[in-house]
N, C-alpha and C positions, 0 to 999 in steps of 0.2 A: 641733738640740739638741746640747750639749756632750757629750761623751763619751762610752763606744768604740764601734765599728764598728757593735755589735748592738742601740745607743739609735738610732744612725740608722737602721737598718734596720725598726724599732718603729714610728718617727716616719713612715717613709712606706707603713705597711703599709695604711694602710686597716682600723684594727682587725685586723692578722693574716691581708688577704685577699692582698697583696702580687700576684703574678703565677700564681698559684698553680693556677688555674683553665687558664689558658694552657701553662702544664707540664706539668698532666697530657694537655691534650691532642694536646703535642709527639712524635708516634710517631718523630721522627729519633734520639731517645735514651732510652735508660732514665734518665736521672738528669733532677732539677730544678735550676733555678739554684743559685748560690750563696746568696743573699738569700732564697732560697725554702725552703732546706735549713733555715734559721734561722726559721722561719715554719712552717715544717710541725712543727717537735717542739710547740707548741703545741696541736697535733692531735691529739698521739700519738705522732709519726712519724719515724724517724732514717732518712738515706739513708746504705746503707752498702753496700757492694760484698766480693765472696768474695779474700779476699789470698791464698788459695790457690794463686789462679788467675792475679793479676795478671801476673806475669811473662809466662807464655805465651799473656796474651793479648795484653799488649806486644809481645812478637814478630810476633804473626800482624798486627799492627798493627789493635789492637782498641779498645774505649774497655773499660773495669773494668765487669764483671760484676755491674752495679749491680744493690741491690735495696733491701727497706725493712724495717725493721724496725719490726712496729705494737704501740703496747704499750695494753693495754684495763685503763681503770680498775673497778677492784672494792673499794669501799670499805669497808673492813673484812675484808677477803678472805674475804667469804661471798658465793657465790652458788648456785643451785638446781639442781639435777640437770637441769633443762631447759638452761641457760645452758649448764653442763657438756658437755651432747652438743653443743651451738652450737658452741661453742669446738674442741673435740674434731673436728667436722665439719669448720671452716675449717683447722684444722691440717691433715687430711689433702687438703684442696681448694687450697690456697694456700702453706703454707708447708710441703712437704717430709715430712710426717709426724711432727711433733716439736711439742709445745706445752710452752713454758716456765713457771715457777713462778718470779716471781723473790722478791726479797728485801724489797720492796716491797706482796707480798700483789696483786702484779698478772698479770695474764694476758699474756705475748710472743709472737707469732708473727715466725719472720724467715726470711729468703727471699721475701718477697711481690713480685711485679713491679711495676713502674708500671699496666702497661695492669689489674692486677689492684684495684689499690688503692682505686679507688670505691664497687665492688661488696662487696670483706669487709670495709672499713668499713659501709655501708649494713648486710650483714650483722650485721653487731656490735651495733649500732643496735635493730636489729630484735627481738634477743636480751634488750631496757631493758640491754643495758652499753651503754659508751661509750669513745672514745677522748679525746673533749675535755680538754688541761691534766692527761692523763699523763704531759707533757713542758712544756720551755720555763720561762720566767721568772715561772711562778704557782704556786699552789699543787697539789700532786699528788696522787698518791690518799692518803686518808688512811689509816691505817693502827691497827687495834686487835687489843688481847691476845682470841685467840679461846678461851682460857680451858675447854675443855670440861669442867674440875670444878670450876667458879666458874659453874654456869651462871645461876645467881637474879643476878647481876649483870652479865653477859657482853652481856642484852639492853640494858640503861640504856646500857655504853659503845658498844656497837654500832650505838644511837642517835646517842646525839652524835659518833662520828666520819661518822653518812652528814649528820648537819644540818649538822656542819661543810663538810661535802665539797661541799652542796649551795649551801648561804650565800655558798661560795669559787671555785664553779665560774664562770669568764669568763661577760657577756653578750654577749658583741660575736656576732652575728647570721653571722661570717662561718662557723663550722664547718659549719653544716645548709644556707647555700648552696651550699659546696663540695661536699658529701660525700654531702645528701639531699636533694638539689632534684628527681631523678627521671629527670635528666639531660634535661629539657629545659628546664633552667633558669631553672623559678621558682622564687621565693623560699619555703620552709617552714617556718611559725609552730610554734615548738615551745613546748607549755608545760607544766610539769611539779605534776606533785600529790606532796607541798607545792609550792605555788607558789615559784619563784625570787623571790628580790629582784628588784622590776619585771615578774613576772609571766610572764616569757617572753623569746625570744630575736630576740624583734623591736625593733631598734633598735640603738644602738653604742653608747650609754653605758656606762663602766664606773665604776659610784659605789662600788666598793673599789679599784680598781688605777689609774684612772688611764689618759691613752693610751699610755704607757709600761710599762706594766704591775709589775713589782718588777725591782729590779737583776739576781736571778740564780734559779735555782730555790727553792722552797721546802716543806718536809716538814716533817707535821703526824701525830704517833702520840696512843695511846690506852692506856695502860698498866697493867694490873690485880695489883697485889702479890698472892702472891709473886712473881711470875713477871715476868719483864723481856724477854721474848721477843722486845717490838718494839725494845730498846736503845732505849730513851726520852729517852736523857741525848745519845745521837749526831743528833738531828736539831732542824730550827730550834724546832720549838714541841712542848712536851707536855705529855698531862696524864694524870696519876697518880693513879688514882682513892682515895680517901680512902673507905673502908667505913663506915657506920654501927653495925654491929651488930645490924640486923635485916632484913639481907640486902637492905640498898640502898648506894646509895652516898649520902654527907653531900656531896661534893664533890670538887675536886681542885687538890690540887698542877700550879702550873703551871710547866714549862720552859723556857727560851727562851737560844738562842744554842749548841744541838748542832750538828755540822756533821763530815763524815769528809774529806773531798776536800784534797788538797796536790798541790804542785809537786815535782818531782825537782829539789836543787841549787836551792830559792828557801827560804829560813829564816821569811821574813815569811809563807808558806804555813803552816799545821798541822790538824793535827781537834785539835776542840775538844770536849769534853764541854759538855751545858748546865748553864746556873746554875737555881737555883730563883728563879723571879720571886715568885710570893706562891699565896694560896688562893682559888678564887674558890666558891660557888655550883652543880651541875649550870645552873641556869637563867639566868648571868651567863656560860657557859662560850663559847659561840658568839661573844658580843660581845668578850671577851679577844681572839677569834683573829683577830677583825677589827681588831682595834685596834694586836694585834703584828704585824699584816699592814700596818696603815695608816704604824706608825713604821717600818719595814724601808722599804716604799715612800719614805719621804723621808726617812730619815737613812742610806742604803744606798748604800754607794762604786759610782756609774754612769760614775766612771773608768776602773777598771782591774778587770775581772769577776775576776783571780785572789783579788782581796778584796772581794766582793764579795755574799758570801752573809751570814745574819747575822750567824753567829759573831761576826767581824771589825766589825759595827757593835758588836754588846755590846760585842765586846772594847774598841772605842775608846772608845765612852759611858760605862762602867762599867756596871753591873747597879742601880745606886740611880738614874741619871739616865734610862738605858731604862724603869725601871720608872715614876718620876715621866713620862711621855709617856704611855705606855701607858696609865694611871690619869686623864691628863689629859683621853683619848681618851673614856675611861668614864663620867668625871663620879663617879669614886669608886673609894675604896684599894682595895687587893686587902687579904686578910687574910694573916695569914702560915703561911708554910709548916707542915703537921701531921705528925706521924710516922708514917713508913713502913716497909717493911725487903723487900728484893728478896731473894731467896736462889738464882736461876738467872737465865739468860737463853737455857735452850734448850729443846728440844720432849721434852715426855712423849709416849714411845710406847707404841702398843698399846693395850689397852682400858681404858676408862674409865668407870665408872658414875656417872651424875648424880644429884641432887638428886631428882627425879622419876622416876629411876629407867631412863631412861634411856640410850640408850649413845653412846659417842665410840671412833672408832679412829682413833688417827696412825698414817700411814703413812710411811715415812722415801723420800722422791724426789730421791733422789743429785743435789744441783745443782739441783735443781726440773727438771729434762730430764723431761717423759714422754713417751716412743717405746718401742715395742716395738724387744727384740732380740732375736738368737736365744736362746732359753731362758727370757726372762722377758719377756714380754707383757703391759707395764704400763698401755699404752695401752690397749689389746683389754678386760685385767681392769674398768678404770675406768670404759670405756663399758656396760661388761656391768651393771653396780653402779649407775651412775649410770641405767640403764632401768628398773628395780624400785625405786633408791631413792626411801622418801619423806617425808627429812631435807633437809638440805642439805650442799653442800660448805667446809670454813674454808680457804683458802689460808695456810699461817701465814710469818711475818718469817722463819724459817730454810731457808725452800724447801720447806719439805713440803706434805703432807695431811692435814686431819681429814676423815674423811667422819662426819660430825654429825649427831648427834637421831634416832636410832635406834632405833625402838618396841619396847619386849619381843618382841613377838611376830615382830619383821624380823629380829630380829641374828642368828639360825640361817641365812638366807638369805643373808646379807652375808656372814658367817663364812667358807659354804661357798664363797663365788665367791674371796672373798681367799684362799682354801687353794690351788683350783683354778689363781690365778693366780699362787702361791709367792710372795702377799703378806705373808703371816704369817712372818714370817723378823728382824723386828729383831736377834731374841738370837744373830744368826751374825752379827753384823758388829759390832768393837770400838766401845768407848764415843768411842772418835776420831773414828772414820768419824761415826756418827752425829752427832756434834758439828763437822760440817766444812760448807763453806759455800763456794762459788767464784762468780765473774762469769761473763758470757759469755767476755769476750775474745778468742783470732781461733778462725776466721778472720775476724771481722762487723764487729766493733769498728773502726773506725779509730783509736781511744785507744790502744788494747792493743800494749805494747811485747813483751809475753811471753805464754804461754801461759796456760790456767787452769783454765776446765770442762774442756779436754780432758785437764789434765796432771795435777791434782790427784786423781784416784782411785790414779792410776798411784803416784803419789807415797806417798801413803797404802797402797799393798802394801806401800812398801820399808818407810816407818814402822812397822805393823804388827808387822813381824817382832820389831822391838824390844821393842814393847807388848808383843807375846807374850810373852819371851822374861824381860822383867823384870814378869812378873805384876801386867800393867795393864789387863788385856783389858775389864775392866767400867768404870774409869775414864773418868769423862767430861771432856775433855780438847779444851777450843774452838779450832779448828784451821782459818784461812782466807786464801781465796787472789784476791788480785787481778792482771790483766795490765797494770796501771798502776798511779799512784798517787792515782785518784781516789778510789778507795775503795767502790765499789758492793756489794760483799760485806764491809762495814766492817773488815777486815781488823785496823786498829788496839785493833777489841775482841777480838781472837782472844786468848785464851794464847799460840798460835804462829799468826804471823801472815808472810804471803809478798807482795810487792808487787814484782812483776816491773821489769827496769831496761830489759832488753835480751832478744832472745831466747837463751832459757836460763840467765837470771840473774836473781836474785831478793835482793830485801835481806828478809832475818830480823828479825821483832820478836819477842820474848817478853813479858809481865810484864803483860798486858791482867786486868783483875776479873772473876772467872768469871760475873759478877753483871751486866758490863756497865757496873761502877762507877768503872772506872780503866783510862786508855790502857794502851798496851804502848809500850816503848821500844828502839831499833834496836839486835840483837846482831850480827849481820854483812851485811853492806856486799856487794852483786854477788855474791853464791856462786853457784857455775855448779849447774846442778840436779843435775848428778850427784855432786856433792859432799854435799847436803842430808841424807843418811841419815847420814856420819860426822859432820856439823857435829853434827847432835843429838843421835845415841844415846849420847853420855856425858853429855848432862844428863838425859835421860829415865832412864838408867839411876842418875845421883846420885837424881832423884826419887824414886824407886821403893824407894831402901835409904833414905835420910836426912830424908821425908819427916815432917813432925810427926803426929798423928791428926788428922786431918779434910783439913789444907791441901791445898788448893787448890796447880794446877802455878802459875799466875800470881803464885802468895805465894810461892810455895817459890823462884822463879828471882829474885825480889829478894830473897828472906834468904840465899841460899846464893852473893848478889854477882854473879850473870849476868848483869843490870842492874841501873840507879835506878831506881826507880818515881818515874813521872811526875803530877807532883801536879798542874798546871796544862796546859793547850794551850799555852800559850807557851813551855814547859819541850820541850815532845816534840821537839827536835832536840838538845837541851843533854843535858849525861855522857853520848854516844858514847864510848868506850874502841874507838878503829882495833886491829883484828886478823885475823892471820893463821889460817884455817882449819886447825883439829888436829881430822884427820879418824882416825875410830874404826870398826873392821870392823863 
């Protein structure tokens, strides 16, 4: 087949089985093929090695410190206090003592070995999560607002993001050869209640993707006004639920053509906010996704992956010609878009009383990182909580926790262990901190050109001082950080936004919609990180004196000319103003 590297590699996978079975059981190395690497995220799974370590192990003439990083789908980022200690369990068995929260409402563990890899997959498994198409060129976990004082309608979306997720999930038969055969490799019929499309995972057909499966990734949210937590407008497909008025939802708003990912020094690269496609249904809602799955599938540049996600096909088709395909798909219009109004796009902390009465507590998980350290025993806490609880866990889009659905008669219990573990603490960390968001990046990433979980707390003390200083401290101020310019901590919707070039350098965005409604646009170019507290404390400190009542920092730094606000994706390289840092004590 024509075009790049990774449609050939598609083309002679065997459905995704490639060599894959033979790798793992190559004990001469920790890593799998090249072809394989491309193959395995499909599964889950990124190969990726400690750059900590690279150099000395160069020296000692070593091969890189490989290892893997597994990511576990959780759709809608609820799962159950049983899952909870699963997870919890392989983190401290497999990967180092550290389980990840990411941005995606999905589960990370990294550091995993090869020889380990069968086994806390199988695990994972065993736990009903899954690894399958957390990764690769299909669709991924999907993603809904977990809403804990919206709960009369929290359950309707939390539905249709797992029917989506389930509708979307690959059939091709090869993950539960590889991964749950038993290891004496036979084959295992896996079939799921509700039934998959086709019943099961026996067989190779795939009658939505194709043997090809879609040109490039693709992400699929669920988003419940007011709240815009999952940035519904930053990925391929969404849908926005439309309330009724008697505590159901009428329907939804649907999205199409969000995307964050760009190129350093390629212009034809940008994130794209989504367009509104039209209105469909709750019960018409599944076949949209299939449908804007089926035109991505054949109108999707499988030339050159840098253009390759949707964004870039809407962009080229226009939004009236995507949407006539889509429609053509269905055998009928969508209706049009209905009124909505987002007023945040971050997490309510601390406690929350529901509808029934009740309870919700977010917890704020720095980076989604939970590992104990000294003095704060996150992990320890979580397990303690998650043995009595008997609610469940929401993973939410910003990295944190809700620990969910909490009986009258529990929350004394819960209360006490969150005290016990100095989890009750939101109101000592600025409205920044809490509003801040980072990737992995290294040492794990092979993307990562700069630092980011480990550099961005650090960065935020220097911050801080300022906030303090010019009485911001409650201020909620979105504030994110990536080690590239892909964008996995959408950094682009940050008010202050950091997208590292090089190690110790980072280009500045400001002017992002604190709503999640409008990019941000590039204020300085390479600042080396120890520059970063002067570059900003004189706009944070213009904010703070010259601010209007209410605005927002992302309004304030386009009225007061720090940048353009960027009305389009194809706009987000265009009015850069080049300048020299005038750095301020």
């Amino acid at each position: 087949m024509a075009g790049s590297k990774n449609e050939d590699i598609k083309e002679a996978s065997n459905y995704l089985r490639g060599s894959l079975l033979d790798g793992l059981a190559d004990t001469s190395t920790g890593a799998i093929s090249k072809d394989d690497q491309q193959l395995s995220k499909f599964h889950g799974i990124y190969q990726q090695d400690d750059r900590d370590l690279r150099r000395e192990r160069r020296k000692a003439k070593l091969e890189p410190a490989y290892s893997f990083m597994i990511r576990v789908r959780v759709p809608g980022g609820v799962a159950t206090p049983g899952q909870w200690l699963e997870m919890d369990r392989l983190a401290g068995q497999y990967a180092g003592g550290a389980l990840k929260l990411t941005t995606r409402q999905a589960f990370q563990f990294h550091g995993v070995i090869k020889a380990d890899l069968k086994e806390t997959i199988a695990e994972i498994n065993a736990s009903l999560l899954d690894t399958v198409a957390a990764c690769g060129d299909v669709n991924r976990n999907v993603m809904c607002n977990p809403n804990p004082y919206q709960s009369e309608v929290h359950g309707q979306a939390q539905d249709l993001a797992q029917k989506i997720s389930d509708h979307l999930t690959p059939r091709t038969g090869a993950y539960h050869e590889i991964w749950l055969d038993g290891g004496d490799g036979e084959k295992v019929k896996v079939t799921h209640d509700p039934p998959l499309l086709g019943g099961s995972f026996d067989g190779d057909e795939e009658p939505i993707y194709g043997k090809h499966y879609l040109p490039r990734k693709f992400k699929i949210v669920v988003a419940v006004p007011p709240s815009n937590d999952v940035d519904v407008f930053a990925h391929d497909l969404g849908y926005i639920a439309i309330l009724d008025g008697d505590g159901g939802i009428a329907g939804y708003n649907v999205t199409v053509g969000g995307g964050m990912g760009m190129s350093h020094g390629k212009t034809e690269t940008f994130p794209r906010l989504a367009d509104q496609l039209g209105f469909c249904t709750p019960e018409r809602a599944v076949a949209v996704a299939e449908a804007v799955v089926k035109v991505q599938r054949d109108h999707g540049n499988r030339e050159n992956r840098l253009n390759a996600r949707l964004k870039y096909t809407v962009e080229r088709m226009g939004i009236e010609a995507f949407r006539a395909e889509v429609e053509k798909l269905l055998g009928e219009e969508l209706g049009e878009p209905r009124e909505f109004a987002f007023d945040h796009n971050g997490d309510r902390y601390g406690w929350v009383e529901d509808h029934r009465g009740h309870w919700h507590f977010t917890l704020f998980v720095e980076n989604g990182r939970v590992y104990d350290s000294e003095g704060y025993a996150l992990r320890t806490g979580l397990r303690e909580i998650a043995e009595v609880h008997r609610g469940d866990f929401r993973l939410t889009a910003n990295q944190n926790l809700i620990i969910a659905d909490i009986a009258p008669d529990a929350k004394a219990e819960i209360e006490a262990l969150l005290e016990r573990h100095k989890m009750i603490d939101a109101g000592e960390r600025t409205g920044l901190r809490l509003n801040s968001m980072a990737c992995v990046a290294l040492p794990t990433c092979g993307l990562a050109l700069a630092e980011s979980q480990r550099y961005l707390p650090t960065l935020i003390d220097e911050l801080d001082e300022v906030i303090e200083e010019a009485g911001l401290r409650e201020d909620a101020i979105t504030i994110r950080m990536t080690g590239c310019p892909n964008g996995c901590a959408r950094p682009y919707l940050g008010e202050i936004g950091f997208v590292g070039r090089a190690p110790g350098k980072y280009n500045i965005y400001l002017g992002a919609g604190f709503a999640g409604d409008r990019l941000s646009k590039l204020y300085m170019k390479s600042a080396k990180s120890e520059d970063i507290r002067g570059i900003l404390a004189p706009v944070i400190r213009d904010y703070a004196e010259n601010r209007a009542d209410g605005e927002r920092f992302g309004d304030f730094v386009i009225r007061a000319g720090y940048v353009k606000a960027t009305e389009e994706g194809r706009d987000f390289h265009a009015d850069f103003i080049e300048r020299e840092p005038a750095l301020a004590p």
